[in-house]
N, C-alpha and C positions, 0 to 999 in steps of 0.2 A: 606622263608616260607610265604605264604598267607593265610589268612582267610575270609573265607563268610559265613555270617550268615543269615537264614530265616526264619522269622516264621511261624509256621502254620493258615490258616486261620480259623476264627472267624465262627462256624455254626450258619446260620439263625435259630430264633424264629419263629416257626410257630403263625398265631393267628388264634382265632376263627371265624369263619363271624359274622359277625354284623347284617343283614339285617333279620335274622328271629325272634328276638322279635318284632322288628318294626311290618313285614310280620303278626305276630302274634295277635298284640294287635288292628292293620287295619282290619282285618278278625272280630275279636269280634266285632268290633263297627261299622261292617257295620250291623251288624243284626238292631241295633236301627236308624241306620241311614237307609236303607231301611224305616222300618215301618216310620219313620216320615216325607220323602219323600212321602210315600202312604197318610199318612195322610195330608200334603199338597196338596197334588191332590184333598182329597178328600173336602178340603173347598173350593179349586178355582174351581174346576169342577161342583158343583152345585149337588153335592150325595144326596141321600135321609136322612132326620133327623132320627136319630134312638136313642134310648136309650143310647146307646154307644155312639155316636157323638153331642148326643144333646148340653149338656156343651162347648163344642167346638166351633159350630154354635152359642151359645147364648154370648163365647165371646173369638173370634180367636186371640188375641190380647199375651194370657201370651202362648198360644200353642204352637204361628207360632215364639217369642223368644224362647222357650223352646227348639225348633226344632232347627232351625238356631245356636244355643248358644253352644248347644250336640253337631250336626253334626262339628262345628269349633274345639271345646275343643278336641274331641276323634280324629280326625284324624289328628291333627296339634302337638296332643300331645302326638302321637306313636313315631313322629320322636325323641323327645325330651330324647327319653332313648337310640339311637345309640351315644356312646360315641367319635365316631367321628366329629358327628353335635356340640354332647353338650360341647367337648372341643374347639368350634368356638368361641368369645362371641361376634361377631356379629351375626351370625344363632341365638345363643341363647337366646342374649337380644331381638332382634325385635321379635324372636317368644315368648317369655313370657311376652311380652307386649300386646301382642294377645292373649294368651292365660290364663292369669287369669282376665281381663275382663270377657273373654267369658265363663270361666268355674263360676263365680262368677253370670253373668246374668243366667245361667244354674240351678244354687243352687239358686236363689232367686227365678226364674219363676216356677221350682219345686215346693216351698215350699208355693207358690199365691196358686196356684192349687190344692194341697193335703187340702188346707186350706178354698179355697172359691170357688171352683169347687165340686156339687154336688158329693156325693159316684155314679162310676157306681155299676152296679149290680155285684158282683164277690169280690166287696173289702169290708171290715169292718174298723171296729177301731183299729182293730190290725195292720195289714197293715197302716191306718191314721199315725198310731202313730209311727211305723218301717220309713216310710214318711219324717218326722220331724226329727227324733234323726237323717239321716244320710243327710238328703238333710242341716240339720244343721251343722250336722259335715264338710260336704264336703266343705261351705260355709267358717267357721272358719281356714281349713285346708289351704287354699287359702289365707288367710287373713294371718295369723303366715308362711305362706311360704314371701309372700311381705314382710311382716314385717322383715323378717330373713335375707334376703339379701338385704335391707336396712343396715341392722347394720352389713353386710358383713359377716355375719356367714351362709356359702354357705352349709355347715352339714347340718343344721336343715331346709334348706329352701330345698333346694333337700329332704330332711327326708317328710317335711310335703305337698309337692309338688307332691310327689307317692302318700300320702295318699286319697289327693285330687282328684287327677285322678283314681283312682282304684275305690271309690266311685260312680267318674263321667262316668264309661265305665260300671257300673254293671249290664247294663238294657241287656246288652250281653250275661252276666250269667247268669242271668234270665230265657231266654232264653232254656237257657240248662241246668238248671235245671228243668225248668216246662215240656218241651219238653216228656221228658221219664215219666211221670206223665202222662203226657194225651196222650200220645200213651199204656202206658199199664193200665189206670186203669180209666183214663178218665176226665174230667172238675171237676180240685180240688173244695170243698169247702171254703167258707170263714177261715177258720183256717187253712186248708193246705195250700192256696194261700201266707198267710202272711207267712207259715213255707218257702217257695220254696223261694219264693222274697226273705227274710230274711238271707237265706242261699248266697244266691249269693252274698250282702253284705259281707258277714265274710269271704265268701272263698275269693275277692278278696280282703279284708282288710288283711288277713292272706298273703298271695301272696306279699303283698306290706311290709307288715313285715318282711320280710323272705329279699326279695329284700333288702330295707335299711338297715339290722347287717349287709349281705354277703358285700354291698359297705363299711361300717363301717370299718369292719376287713380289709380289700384289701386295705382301707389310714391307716389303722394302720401298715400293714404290708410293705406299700410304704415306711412309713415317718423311720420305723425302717433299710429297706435297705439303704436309702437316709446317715441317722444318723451313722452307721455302716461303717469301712470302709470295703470294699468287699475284699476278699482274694483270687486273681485271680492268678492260676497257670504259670508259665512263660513258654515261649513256648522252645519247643526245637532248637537248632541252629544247623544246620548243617554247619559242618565244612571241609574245602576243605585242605589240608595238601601238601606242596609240597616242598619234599626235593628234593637239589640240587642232581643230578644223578642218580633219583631215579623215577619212573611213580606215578603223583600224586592220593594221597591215599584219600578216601572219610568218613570223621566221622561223628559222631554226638554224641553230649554233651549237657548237659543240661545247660540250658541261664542261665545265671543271670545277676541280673539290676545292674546298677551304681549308683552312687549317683543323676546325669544326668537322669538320666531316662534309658539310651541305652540298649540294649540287648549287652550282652558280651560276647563269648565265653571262656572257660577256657582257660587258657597258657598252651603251648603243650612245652615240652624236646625235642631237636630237635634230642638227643641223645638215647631217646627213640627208 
C-alpha cells in the first residue's frame, strides 16, 4: 500500500491600493501651492502694488519662506502616509529630516505674518486670532512629533505628526470651503471669513483624528494576532490506496500534524 498526501493551496489576500490617499492629499495642496507660485511671480515679475500685495512688496522675505516651506511640507509630506514608503526607514528618515524643518519654517513664517504683516482688507481679529491658536499648534505638533521619536515612541510621533500636517495642508480646505460661499452668495464678510477658514481647520483636524484611533486599533489588533496563537485549519490529504490485485483507489481524509510538524494521513485496514 502507498500514500500521497497534498495540501491545498493557500488563497491570496487581496490589498487595497495605496496610491489614492497620497493622489489625494497632492490634489489639495496644489490648490495653495498654485496660488503661492502665483504669488512668486508676482514679486519677481514687477506686478503693480496693491492693497493686497502691498505687505508682500514692503517685505518678501517671511512670504517667499512661507511659500517655499508649504510647497515642500505638503507634497513631500502626502507620500509619508503610503505605508509602503513609510515602512522604509530609509525613505522615512531622510524624508522627515526634510520635512519638519520645512513644516516648522512654515508654522514660524505664518505666525511672523499674521503678527507683523499689516490686516489686508477681508481679515479681522477673528481670523488674527484663529492665525495663532493653529499656526501655534501646528508649530508644537511638529515639535512633540521630534521629540517622540527621539525617545522612540513612534505612536505618538506618527499621532502628532498627522496632526501637524493636517494643520499645514488646511489652506486647501479653505479653499473649499470659501469656494460655495462666493459662488452662491458672494465675498464673505469679516465674520463669515474667520467662520469658512476656521471650519477648514476642524474638518481637517477632525480627519486626522479619525485617521490616528483607526491606526491605533489596527496595532492593537496586529499586536493581539501576533500574541495569540492562530488556529489554522489542517489541509486535507489526499490519499492514493493501492491494494495488491486490486486498480488503485483514490481517497481523501483529513490531515493531521505530527508532533514534527508533517502532514499525516490516517492508517487505512488494508482489510477494509
Amino acid at each position: 500500500m502507498t500514500t500521497h498526501a497534498s495540501s491545498a493551496p493557500v488563497p491570496r489576500v487581496r490589498r487595497r491600493p495605496q496610491w489614492p490617499v497620497a493622489a489625494g492629499l497632492i490634489l489639495l495642496s496644489l490648490i495653495p501651492v498654485i496660488a503661492g507660485a502665483a504669488r512668486l511671480t508676482e514679486l519677481t515679475g514687477g506686478a503693480a502694488i496693491t492693497a493686497q500685495n502691498a505687505r508682500f512688496f514692503a517685505s518678501p522675505v517671511p512670504v517667499v519662506t512661507h511659500i517655499l516651506s508649504v510647497t515642500t511640507y505638503s507634497l513631500l509630506g502626502a507620500f509619508q502616509f503610503l505605508p509602503a514608503l513609510r515602512g522604509r526607514r530609509g525613505w522615512h528618515r531622510v524624508a522627515g529630516r526634510i520635512l519638519a524643518p520645512a513644516g516648522l519654517l512654515a508654522a514660524l513664517s505664518g505666525l511672523w505674518m499674521a503678527v507683523f504683516y499689516p490686516l489686508p482688507p477681508g481679515d479681522g481679529p477673528a481670523l488674527l486670532v484663529l492665525r495663532l491658536v493653529f499656526g501655534s499648534a501646528m508649530a508644537a505638533s511638529i515639535v512633540l512629533g521630534v521629540v517622540a521619536v527621539v525617545r522612540r515612541d513612534f505612536v505618538r510621533h506618527g499621532a502628532w505628526m498627522t496632526r501637524g500636517y493636517a494643520i499645514g495642508v488646511a489652506a486647501g480646505t479653505q479653499a473649499l470651503t470659501g469656494l460655495p460661499w462666493m459662488l452662491l452668495v458672494g465675498p464673505p464678510d469679516e465674520p463669515t471669513r474667520a467662520v469658512l477658514l476656521g471650519a477648514a481647520w476642524v474638518i481637517n483636524l477632525a480627519v486626522a483624528e479619525y485617521v490616528i484611533h483607526r491606526r491605533a486599533r489596527r496595532t492593537v489588533r496586529t499586536r493581539r494576532t501576533v500574541r495569540l496563537p492562530a488556529v489554522v485549519p489542517e489541509p486535507a490529504a489526499v490519499v492514493v490506496v493501492e491494494v495488491a490485485g486490486s486498480v488503485p483507489e483514490r481517497r481523501t481524509f483529513p490531515a493531521k500534524r505530527t508532533v514534527s510538524g508533517d502532514v499525516e494521513a490516517g492508517r487505512l485496514d488494508s482489510r477494509a
